[in-house]
N, C-alpha and C positions, 0 to 999 in steps of 0.2 A: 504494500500500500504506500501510495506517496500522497504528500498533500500540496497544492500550490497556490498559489494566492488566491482568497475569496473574491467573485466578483458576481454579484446577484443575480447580472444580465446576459454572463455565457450560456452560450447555447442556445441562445434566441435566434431564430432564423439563417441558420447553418452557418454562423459564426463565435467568437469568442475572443477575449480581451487578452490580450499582454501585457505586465505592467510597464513602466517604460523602465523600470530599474533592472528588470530582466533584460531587456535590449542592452543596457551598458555592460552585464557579465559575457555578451559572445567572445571576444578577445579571450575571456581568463578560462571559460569551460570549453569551446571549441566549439566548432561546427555540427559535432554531431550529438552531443550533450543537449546543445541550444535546437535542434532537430528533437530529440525525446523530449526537452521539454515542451515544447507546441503538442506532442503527443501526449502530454498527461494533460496541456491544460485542457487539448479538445475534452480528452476524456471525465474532464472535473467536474462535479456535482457543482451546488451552490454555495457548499460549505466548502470547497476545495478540495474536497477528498476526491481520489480517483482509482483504481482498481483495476487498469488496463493488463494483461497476462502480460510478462515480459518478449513472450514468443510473439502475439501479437504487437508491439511497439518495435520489435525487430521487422513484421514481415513491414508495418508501415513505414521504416526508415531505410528497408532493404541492409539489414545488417543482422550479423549471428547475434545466439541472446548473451556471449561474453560479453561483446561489445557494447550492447544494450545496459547489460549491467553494470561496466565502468563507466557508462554515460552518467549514471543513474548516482553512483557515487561522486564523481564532478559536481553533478547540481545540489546535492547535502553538502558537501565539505564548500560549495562557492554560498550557500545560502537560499540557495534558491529553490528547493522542497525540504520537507522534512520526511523521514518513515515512521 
């Protein structure tokens, strides 16, 4: 489970918000980190919580679930979800 930033109005009309403070970590997480996290926020509830399988967040970045998963610790250790 990861969680990412509350935003009341994700997922309203096939879209969803980013915060803009997420935009300034691409540089320090990478490209593909910053790739999973657009994946959990689609996947976020309204509380932030999200639950996507990590196989699934692989086949949507086109990447194995190693890979998926050192994304996934990038964005805890840059601040940007928690588990």
């Amino acid at each position: 489970m990861a969680s990412v930033p509350s935003d009341k109005s994700q997922g309203n009309g096939g879209w969803f918000r980013i915060p803009n403070e997420a935009l300034e970590k691409i540089p320090e997480v990478g490209h593909l980190a910053w790739a999973v996290f657009c994946v959990l926020a689609k996947h976020a509830d309204r509380d932030g919580y999200c639950y996507p399988a990590v196989s699934k967040i692989g086949k949507l970045c086109k990447v194995d679930d190693r890979s998926v998963r050192r994304a996934i610790s990038r964005l805890e250790a840059a601040g940007m979800i928690e588990r």
